[in-house]
SEZA-325866 format. One record per residue (C-alpha): residue in three letters; x, y, z. Coordinates in Angstrom, 3 decimals. Layout:
<dotor><code>ALA</code><u>X</u><v>Y</v><w>Z</w></dotor>
...
This chain:
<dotor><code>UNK</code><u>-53.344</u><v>-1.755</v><w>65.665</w></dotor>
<dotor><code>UNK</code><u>-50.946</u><v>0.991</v><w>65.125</w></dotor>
<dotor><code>UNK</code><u>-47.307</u><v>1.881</v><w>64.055</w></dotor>
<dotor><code>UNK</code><u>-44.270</u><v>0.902</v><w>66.550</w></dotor>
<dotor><code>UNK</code><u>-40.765</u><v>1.888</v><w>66.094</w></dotor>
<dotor><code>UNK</code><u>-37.894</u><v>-0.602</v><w>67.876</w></dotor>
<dotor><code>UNK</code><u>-34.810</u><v>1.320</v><w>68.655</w></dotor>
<dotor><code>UNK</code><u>-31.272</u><v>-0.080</v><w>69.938</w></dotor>
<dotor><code>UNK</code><u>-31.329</u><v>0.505</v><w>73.928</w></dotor>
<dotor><code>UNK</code><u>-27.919</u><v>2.235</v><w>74.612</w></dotor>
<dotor><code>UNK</code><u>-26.642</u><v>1.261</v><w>78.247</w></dotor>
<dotor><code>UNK</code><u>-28.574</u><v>1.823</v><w>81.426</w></dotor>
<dotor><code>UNK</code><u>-29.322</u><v>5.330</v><w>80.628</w></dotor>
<dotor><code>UNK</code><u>-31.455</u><v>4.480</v><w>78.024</w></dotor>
<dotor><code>UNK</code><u>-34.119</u><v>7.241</v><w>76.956</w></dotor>
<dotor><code>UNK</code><u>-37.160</u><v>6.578</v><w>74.492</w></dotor>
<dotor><code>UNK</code><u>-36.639</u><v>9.718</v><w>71.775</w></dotor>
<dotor><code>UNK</code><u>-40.225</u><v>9.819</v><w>70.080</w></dotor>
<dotor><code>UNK</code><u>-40.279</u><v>9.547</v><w>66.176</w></dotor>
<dotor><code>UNK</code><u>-43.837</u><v>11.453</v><w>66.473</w></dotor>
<dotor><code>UNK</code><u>-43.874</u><v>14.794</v><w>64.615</w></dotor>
<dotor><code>UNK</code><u>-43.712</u><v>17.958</v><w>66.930</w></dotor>
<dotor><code>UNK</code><u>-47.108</u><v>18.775</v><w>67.568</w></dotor>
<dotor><code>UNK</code><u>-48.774</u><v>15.466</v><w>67.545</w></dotor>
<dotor><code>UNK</code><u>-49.291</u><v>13.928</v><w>70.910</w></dotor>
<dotor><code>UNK</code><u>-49.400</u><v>9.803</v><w>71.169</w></dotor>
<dotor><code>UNK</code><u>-53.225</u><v>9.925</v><w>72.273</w></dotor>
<dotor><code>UNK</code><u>-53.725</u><v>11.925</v><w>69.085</w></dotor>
<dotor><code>UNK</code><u>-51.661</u><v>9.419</v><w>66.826</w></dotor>
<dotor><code>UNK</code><u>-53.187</u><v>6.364</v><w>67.988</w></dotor>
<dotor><code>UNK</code><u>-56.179</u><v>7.936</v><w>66.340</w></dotor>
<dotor><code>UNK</code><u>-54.975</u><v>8.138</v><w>62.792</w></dotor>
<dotor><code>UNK</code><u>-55.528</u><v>5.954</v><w>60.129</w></dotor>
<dotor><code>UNK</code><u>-52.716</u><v>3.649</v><w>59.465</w></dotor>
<dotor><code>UNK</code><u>-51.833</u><v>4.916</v><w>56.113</w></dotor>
<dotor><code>UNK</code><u>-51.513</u><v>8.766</v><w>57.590</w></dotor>
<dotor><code>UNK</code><u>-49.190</u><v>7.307</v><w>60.823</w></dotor>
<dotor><code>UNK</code><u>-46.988</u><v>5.266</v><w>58.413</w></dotor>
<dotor><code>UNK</code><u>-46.583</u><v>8.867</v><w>56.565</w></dotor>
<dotor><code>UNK</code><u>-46.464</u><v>10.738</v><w>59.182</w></dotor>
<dotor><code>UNK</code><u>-43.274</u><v>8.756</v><w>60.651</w></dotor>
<dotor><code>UNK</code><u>-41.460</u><v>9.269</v><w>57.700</w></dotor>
<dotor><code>UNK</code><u>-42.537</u><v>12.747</v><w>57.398</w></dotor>
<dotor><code>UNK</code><u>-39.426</u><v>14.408</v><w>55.307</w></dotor>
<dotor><code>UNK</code><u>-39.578</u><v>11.543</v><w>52.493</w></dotor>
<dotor><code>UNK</code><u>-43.808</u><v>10.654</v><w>52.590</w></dotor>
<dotor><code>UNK</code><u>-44.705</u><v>11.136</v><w>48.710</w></dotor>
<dotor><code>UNK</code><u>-47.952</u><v>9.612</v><w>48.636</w></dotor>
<dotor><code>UNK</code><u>-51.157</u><v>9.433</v><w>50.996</w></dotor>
<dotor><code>UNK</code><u>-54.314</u><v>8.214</v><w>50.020</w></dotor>
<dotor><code>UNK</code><u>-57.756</u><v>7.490</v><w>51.658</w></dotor>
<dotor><code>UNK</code><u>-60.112</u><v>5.044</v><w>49.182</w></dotor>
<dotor><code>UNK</code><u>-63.999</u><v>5.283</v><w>49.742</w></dotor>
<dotor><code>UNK</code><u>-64.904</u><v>7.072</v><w>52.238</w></dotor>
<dotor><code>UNK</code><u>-61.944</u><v>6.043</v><w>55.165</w></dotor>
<dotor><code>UNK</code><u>-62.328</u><v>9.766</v><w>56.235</w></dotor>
<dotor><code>UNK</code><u>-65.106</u><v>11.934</v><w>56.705</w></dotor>
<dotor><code>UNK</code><u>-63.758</u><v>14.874</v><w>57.465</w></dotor>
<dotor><code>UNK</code><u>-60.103</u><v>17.020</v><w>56.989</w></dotor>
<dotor><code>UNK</code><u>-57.054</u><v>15.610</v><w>59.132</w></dotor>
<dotor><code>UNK</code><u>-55.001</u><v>19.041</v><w>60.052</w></dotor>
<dotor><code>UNK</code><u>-52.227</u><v>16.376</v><w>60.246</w></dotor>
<dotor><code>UNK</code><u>-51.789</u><v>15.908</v><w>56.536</w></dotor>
<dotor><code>UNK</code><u>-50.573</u><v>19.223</v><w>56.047</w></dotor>
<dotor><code>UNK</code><u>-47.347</u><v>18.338</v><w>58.264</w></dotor>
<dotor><code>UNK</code><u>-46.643</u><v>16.563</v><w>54.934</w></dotor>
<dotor><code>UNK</code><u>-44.472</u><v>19.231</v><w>53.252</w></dotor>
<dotor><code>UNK</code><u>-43.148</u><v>17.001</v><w>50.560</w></dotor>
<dotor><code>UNK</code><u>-45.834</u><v>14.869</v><w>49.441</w></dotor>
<dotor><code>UNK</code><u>-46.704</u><v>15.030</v><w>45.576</w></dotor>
<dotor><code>UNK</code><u>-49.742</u><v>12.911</v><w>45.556</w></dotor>
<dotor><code>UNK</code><u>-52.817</u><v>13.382</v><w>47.712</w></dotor>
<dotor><code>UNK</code><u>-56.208</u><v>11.466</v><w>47.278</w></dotor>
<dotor><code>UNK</code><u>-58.983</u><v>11.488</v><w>49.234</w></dotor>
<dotor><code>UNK</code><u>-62.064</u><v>9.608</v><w>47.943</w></dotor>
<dotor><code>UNK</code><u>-65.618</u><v>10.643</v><w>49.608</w></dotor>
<dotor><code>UNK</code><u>-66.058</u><v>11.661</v><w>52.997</w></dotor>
<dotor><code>UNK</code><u>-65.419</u><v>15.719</v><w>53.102</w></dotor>
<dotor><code>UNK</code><u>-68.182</u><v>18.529</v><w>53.254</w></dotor>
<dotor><code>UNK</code><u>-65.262</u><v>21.074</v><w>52.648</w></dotor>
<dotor><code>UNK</code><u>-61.932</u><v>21.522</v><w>52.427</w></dotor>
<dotor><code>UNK</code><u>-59.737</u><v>24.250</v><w>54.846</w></dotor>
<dotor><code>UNK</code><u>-57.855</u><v>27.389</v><w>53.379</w></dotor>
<dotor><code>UNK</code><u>-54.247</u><v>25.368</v><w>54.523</w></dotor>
<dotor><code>UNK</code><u>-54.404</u><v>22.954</v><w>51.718</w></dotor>
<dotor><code>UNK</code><u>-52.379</u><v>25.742</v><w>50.476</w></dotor>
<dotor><code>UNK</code><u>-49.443</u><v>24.464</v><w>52.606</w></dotor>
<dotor><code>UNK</code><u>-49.091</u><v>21.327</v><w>50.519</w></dotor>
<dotor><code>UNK</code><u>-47.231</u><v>23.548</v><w>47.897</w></dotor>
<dotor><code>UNK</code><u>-45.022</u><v>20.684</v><w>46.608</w></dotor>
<dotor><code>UNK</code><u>-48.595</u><v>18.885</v><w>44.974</w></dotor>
<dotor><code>UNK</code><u>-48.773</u><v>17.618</v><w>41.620</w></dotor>
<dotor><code>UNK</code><u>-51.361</u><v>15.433</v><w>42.041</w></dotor>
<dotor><code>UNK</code><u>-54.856</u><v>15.944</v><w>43.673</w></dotor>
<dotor><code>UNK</code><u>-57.570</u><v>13.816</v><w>43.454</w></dotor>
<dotor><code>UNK</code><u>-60.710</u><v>14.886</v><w>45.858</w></dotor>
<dotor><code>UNK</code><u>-63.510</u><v>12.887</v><w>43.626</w></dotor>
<dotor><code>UNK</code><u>-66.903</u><v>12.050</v><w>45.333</w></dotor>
<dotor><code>UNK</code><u>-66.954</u><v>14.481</v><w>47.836</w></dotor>
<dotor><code>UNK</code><u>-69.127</u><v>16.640</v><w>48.634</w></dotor>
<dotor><code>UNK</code><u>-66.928</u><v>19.644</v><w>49.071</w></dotor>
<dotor><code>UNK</code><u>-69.370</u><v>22.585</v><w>47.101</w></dotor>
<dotor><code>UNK</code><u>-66.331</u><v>24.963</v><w>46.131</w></dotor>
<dotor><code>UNK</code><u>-63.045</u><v>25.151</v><w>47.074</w></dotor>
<dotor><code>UNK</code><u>-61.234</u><v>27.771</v><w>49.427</w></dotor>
<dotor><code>UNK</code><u>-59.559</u><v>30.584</v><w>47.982</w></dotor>
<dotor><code>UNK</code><u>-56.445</u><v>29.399</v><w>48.782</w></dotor>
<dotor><code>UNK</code><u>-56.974</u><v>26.712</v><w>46.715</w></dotor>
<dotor><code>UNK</code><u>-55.062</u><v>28.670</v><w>44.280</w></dotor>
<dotor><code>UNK</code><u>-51.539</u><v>28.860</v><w>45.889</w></dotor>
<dotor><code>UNK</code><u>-51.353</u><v>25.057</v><w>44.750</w></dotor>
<dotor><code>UNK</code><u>-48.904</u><v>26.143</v><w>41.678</w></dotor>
<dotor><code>UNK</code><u>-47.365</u><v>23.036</v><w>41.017</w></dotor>
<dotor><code>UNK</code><u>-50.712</u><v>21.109</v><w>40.464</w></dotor>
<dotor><code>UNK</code><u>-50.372</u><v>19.206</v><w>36.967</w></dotor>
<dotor><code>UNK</code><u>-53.683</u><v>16.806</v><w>37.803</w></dotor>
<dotor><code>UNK</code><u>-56.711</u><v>17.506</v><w>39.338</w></dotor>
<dotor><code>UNK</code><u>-59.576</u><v>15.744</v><w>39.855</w></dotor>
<dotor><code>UNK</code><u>-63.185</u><v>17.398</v><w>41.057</w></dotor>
<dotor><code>UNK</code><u>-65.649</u><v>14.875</v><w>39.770</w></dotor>
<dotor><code>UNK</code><u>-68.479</u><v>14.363</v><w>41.480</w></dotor>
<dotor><code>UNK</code><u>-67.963</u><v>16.960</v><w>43.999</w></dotor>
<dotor><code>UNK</code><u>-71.229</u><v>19.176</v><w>43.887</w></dotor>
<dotor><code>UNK</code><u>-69.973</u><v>22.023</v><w>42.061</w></dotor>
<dotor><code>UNK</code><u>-72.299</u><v>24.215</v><w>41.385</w></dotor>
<dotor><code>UNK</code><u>-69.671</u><v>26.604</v><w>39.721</w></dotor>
<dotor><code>UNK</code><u>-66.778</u><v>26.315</v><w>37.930</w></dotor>
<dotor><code>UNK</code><u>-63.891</u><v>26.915</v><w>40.245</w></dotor>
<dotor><code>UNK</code><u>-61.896</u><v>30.393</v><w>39.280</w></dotor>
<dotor><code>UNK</code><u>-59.168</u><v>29.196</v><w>41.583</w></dotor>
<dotor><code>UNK</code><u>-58.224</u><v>26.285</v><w>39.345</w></dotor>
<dotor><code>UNK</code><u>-57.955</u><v>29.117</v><w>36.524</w></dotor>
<dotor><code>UNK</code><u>-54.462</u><v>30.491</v><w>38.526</w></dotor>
<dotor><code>UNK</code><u>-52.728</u><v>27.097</v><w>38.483</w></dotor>
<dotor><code>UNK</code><u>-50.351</u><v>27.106</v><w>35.631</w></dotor>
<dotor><code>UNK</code><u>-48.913</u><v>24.293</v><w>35.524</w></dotor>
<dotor><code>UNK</code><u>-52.235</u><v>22.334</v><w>35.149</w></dotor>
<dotor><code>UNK</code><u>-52.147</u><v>19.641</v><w>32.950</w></dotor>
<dotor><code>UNK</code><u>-55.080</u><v>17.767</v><w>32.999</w></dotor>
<dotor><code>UNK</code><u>-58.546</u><v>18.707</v><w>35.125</w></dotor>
<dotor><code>UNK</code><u>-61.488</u><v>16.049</v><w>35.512</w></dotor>
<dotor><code>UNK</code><u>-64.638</u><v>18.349</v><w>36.756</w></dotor>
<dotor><code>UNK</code><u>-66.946</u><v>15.445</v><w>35.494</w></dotor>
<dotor><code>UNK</code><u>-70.457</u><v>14.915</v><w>36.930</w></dotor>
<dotor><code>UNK</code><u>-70.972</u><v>18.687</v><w>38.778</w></dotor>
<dotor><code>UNK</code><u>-73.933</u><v>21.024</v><w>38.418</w></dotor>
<dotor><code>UNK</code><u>-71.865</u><v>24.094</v><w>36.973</w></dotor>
<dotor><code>UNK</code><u>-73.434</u><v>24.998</v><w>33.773</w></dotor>
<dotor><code>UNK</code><u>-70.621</u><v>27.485</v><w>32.184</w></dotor>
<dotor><code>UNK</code><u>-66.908</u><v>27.507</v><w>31.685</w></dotor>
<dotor><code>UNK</code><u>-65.592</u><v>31.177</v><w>32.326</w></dotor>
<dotor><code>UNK</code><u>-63.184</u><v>32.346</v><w>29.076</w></dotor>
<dotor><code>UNK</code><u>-60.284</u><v>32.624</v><w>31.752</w></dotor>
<dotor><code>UNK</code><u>-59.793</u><v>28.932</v><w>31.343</w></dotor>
<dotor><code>UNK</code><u>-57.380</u><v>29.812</v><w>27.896</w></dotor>
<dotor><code>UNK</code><u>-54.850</u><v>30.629</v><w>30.662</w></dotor>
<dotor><code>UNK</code><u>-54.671</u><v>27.498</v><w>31.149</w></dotor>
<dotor><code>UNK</code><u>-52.036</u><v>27.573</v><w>28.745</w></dotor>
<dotor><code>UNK</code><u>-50.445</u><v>23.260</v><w>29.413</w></dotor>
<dotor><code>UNK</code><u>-53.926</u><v>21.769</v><w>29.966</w></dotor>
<dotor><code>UNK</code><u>-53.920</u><v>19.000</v><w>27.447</w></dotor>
<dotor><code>UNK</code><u>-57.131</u><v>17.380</v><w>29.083</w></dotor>
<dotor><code>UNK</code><u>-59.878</u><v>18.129</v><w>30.132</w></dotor>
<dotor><code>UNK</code><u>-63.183</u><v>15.768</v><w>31.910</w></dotor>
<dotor><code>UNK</code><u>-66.503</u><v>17.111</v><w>31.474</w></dotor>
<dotor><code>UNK</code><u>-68.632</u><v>13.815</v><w>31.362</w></dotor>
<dotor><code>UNK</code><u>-71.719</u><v>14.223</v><w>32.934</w></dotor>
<dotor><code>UNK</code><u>-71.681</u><v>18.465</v><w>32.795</w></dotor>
<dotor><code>UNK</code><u>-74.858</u><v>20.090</v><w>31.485</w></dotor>
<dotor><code>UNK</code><u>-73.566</u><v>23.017</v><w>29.109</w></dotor>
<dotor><code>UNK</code><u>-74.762</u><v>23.997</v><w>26.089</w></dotor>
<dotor><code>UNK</code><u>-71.925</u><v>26.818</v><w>24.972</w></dotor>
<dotor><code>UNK</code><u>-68.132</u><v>26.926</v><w>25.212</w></dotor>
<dotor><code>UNK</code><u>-66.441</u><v>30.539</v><w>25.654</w></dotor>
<dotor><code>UNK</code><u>-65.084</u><v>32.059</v><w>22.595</w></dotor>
<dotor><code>UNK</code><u>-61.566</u><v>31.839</v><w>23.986</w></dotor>
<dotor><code>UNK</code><u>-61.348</u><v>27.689</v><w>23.998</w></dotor>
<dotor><code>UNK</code><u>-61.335</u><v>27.754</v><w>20.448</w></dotor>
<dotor><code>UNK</code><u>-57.946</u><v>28.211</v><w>20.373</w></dotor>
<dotor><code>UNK</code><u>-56.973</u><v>25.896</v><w>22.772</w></dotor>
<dotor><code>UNK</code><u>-55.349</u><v>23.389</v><w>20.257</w></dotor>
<dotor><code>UNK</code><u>-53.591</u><v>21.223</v><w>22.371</w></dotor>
<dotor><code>UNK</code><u>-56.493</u><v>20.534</v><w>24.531</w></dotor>
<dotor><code>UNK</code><u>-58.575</u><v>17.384</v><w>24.484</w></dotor>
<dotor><code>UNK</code><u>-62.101</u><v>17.678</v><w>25.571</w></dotor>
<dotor><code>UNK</code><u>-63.566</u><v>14.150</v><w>26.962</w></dotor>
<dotor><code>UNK</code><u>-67.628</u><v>13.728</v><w>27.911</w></dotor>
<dotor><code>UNK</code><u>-70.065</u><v>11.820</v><w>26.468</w></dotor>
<dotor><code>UNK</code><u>-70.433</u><v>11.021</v><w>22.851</w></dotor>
<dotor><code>UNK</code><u>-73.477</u><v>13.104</v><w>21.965</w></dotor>
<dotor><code>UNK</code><u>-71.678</u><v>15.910</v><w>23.748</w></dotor>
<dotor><code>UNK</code><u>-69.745</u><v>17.441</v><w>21.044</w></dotor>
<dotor><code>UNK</code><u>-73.143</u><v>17.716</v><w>18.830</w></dotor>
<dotor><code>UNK</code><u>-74.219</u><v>20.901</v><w>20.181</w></dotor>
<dotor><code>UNK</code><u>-71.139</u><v>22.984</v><w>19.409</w></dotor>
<dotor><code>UNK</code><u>-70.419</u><v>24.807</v><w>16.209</w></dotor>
<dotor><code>UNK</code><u>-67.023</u><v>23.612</v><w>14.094</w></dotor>
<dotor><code>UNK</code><u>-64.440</u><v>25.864</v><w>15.825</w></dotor>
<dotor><code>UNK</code><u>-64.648</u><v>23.822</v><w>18.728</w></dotor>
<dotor><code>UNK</code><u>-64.871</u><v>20.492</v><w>17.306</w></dotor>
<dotor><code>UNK</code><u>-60.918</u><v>19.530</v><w>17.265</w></dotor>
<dotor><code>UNK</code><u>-61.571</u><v>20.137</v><w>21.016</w></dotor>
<dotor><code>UNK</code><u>-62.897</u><v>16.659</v><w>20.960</w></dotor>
<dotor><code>UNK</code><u>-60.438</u><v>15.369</v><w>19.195</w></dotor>
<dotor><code>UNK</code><u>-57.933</u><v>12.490</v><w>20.987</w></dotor>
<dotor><code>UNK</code><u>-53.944</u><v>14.338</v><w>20.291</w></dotor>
């Protein structure tokens, strides 16, 4: 199955006009998933794409012809993602959880309108210093990863209201999140234990 567009035939010199984006043969559409065709017709106004367990397993070049889409999720299936992600510039809303991704590309960090991002269970064996130059970042899930620090950069995080670290092994905070008071630290109840008072309204629900 795929997407078909009817059009009004004007006269005998009637012409087909395709309603594929420039750059995308037919053969090459036809291969899409449904949900990225549908988007992909209605390129200018597409908002929202989203790929649930696993329907990819690896990154479609063609998303990024999506200049005005605000919410992208893609749920399992990637081993990494490309430096132009950083074309998507008009994202708010990322969600990349359960895949297997590692780090991200330094590009990564051009996203400045990002206000939710999600990087659970995505094999991080570091924290990523490119979400640290997003400023407009509201709330960051980085749940279930093998990173075992949080740099002190993250107080530049100066909106983050939330942040997910269920599941991360780490037994000090930087000095610097202490005065983070508008930020709400979530993980697992034994988790706030092993930190000293100054950190404790981190945990908290504002």
């Amino acid at each position: 199955l795929g997407i078909y567009t009817l059009r009004e035939r004007q006269g005998e010199n009637f012409s087909v006009v395709s309603d594929l984006p420039e750059g995308v043969s037919e053969k090459r559409f036809n291969q899409l998933p449904i949900n990225l065709q549908k988007a992909l017709i209605h390129s200018d106004t597409a908002h929202t794409l989203i790929f649930d367990d696993y329907e990819i397993n690896q990154w479609l070049p063609e998303i990024e012809l999506l200049k005005n889409i605000r919410y992208l999720k893609i749920k399992g299936g990637l081993t990494q993602l490309p430096d132009s992600i950083s074309q998507l510039s008009k994202l708010e809303m990322l969600n990349l959880s359960m895949n297997e991704i590692g780090k991200l590309p330094t590009s990564f960090s051009q996203l400045k309108n990002l206000r939710h991002l999600d990087l659970s269970f995505t094999e991080l064996k570091q924290f990523p210093a490119e979400v640290l130059e997003l400023p407009e970042l509201r709330k960051l899930d980085v749940g279930h990863n093998p990173f075992t620090e949080i740099p002190s950069e993250i107080s530049r995080l100066k909106h983050l209201i939330g942040l997910d670290l269920y599941g991360v092994q780490i037994d000090s905070l930087p000095d610097s999140m202490a005065d983070m008071r508008q930020l709400t630290i979530t993980a697992y109840p034994d988790f706030k234990d092993q930190f000293p008072e100054k950190f404790q309204h981190l945990f908290v629900n504002k």
